[in-house]
Backbone as CSV, one residue per row, in Angstrom:
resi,resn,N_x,N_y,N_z,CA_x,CA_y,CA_z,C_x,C_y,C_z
1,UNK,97.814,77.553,186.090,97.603,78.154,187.396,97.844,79.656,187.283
2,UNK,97.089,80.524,187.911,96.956,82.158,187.530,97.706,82.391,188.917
3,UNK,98.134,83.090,188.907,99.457,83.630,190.373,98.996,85.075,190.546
4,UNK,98.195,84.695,192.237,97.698,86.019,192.503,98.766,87.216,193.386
5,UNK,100.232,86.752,193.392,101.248,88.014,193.401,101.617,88.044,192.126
6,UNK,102.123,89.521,192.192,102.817,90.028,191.040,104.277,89.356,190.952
7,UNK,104.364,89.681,189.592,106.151,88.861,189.406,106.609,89.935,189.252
8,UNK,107.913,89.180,189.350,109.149,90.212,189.896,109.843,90.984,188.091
9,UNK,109.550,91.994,187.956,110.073,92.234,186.990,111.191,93.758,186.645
10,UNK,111.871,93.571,187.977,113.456,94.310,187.963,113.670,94.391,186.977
11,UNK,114.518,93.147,186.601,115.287,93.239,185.433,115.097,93.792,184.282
12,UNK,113.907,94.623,184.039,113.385,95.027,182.729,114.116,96.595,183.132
13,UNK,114.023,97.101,184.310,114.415,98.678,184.308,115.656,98.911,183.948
14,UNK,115.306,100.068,182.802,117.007,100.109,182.272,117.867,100.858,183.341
15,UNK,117.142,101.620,184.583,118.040,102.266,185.596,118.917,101.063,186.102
16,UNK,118.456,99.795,185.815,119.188,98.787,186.673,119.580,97.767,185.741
17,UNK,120.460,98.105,184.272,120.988,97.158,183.687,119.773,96.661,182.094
18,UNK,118.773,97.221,182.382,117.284,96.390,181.735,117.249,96.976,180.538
19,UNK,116.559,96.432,179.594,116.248,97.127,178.067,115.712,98.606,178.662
20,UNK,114.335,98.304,179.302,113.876,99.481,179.461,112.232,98.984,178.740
21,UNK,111.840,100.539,178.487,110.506,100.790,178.266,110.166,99.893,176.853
22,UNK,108.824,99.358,176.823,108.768,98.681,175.896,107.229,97.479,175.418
23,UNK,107.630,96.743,174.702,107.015,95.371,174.564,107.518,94.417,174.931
24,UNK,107.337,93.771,175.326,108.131,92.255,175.826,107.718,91.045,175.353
25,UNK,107.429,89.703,174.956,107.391,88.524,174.388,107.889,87.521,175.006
26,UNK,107.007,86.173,176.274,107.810,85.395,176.518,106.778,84.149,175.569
27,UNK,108.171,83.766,174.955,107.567,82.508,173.938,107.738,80.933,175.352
28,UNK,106.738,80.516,175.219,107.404,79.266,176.230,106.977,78.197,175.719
29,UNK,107.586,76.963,175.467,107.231,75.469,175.228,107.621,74.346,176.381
30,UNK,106.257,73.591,176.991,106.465,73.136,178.165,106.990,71.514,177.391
31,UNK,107.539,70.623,178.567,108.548,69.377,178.833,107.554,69.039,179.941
32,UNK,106.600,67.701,179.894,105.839,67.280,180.760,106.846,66.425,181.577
33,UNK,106.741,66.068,182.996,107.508,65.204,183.692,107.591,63.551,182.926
34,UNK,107.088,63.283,182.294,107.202,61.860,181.364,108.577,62.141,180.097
35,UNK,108.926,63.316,179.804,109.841,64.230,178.571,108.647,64.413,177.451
36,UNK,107.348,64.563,177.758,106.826,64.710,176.396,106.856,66.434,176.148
37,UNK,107.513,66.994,174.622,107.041,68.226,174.304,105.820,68.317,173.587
38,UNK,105.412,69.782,173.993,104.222,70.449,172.452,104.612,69.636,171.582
39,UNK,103.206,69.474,170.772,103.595,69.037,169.254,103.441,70.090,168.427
40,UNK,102.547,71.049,168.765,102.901,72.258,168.218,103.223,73.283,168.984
41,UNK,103.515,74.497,168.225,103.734,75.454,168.567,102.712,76.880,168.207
42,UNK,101.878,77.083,169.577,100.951,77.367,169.209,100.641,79.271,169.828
43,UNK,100.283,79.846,168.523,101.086,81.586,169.214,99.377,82.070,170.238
44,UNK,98.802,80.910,170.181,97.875,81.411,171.332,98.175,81.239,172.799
45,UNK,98.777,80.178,172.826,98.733,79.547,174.375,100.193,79.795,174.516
46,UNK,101.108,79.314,173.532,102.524,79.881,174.171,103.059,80.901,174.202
47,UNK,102.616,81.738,174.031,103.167,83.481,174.360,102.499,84.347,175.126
48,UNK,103.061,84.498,175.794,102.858,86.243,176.650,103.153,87.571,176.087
49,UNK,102.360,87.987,175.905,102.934,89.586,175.173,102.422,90.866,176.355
50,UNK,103.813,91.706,177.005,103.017,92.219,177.967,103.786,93.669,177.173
51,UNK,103.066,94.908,177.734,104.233,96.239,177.489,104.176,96.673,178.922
52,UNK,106.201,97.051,178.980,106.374,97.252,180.622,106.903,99.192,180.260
53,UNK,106.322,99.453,181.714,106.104,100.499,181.515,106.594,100.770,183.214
54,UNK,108.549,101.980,182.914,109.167,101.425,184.351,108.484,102.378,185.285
55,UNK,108.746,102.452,186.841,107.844,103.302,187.781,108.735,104.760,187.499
56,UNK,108.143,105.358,187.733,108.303,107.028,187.768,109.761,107.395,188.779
57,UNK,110.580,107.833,187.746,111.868,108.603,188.724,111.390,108.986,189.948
58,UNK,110.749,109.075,191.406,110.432,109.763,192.059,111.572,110.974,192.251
59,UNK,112.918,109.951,192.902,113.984,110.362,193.492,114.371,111.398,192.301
60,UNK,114.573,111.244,191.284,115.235,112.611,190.132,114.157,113.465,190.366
61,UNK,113.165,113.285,190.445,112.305,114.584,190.239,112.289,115.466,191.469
62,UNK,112.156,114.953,192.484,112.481,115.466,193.972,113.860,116.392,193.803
63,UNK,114.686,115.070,193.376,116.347,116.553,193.324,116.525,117.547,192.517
64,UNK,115.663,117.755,191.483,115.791,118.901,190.386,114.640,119.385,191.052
65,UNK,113.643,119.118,191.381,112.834,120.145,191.862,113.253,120.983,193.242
66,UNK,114.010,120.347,193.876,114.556,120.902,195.080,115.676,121.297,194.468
67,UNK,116.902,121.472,193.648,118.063,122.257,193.427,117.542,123.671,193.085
68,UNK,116.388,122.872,191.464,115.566,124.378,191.531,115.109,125.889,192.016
69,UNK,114.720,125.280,193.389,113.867,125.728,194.355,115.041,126.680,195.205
70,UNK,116.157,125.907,195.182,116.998,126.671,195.963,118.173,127.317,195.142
71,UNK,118.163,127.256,194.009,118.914,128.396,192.879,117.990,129.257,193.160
72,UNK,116.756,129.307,192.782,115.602,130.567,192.835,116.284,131.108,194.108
73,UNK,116.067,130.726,195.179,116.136,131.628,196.478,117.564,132.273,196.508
74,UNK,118.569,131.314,195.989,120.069,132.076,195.940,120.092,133.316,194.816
75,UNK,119.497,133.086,193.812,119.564,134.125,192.977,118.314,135.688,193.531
76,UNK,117.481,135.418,193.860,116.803,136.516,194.554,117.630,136.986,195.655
77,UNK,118.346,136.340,196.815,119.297,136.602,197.646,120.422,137.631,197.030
78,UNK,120.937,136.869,195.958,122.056,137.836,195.382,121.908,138.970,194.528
79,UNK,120.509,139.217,194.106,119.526,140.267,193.677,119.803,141.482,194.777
80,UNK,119.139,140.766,195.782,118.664,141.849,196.923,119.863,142.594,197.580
81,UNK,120.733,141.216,197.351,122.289,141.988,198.188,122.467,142.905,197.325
82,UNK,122.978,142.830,195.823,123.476,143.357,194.778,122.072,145.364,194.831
83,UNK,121.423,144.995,194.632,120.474,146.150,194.932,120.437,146.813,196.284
84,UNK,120.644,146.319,197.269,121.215,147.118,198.736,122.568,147.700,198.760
85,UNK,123.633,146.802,198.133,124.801,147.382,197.882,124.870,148.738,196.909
86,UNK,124.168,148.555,196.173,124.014,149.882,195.285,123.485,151.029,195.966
87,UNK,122.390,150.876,196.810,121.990,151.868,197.269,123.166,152.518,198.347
88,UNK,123.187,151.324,199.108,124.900,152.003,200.034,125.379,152.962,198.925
89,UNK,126.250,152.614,198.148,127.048,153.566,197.391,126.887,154.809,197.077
90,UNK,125.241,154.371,196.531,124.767,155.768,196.539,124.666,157.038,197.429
91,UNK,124.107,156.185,198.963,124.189,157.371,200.016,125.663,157.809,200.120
92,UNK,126.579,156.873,200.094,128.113,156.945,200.894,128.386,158.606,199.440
93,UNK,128.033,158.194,198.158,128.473,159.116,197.353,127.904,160.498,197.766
94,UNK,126.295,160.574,197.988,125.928,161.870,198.490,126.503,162.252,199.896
95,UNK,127.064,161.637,200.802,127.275,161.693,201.780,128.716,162.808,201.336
96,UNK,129.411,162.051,200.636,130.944,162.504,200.429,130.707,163.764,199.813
97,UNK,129.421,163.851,198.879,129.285,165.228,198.180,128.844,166.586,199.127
98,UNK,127.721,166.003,200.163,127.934,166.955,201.203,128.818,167.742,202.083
99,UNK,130.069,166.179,202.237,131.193,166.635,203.165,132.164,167.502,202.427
100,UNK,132.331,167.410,201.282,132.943,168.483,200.384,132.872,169.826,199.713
101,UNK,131.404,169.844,200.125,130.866,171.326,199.546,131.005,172.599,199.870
């Protein structure tokens, strides 16, 4: 029988305990309701070979792109202060050189 939802495959993400990224292998040998097994073991029909591949960090990429975003603006901020403060000094110095002359 082919199962038209997807299966649940959590447990593979290593964010949540899981190997992680990869190949995977489910070997299976069925037990008919009478107890009869395979008589063989056969690598066509009893294996699944899938490669899982986990969904995309959204959430990490969002927070480094947004810490990013706002170091940039703090460091241009403390640019602009740091370069206005200088200029103060400067006038306050010509200022003082006038008042002394």
């Amino acid at each position: 029988t082919t199962s038209t939802r997807g299966c649940d495959v959590s447990w593979l993400d290593n964010k949540k305990g899981g190997p992680g990224k990869g190949m995977y292998a489910l070997y299976v040998r069925s037990i008919d309701p009478s107890g009869n097994k395979d008589f063989r073991f056969s690598t066509d029909t009893n294996v699944h070979v899938w490669l899982y591949v986990p969904p995309i960090p959204w959430g990490e990429i969002s927070i480094y792109t947004t810490l990013f975003i706002l170091f940039s603006i703090a460091v241009n901020f403390e640019y602009r202060r740091r370069k206005r403060k200088a200029a103060l000094e400067r006038y306050a110095i010509r200022k003082m050189r006038r008042k002394f002359k």
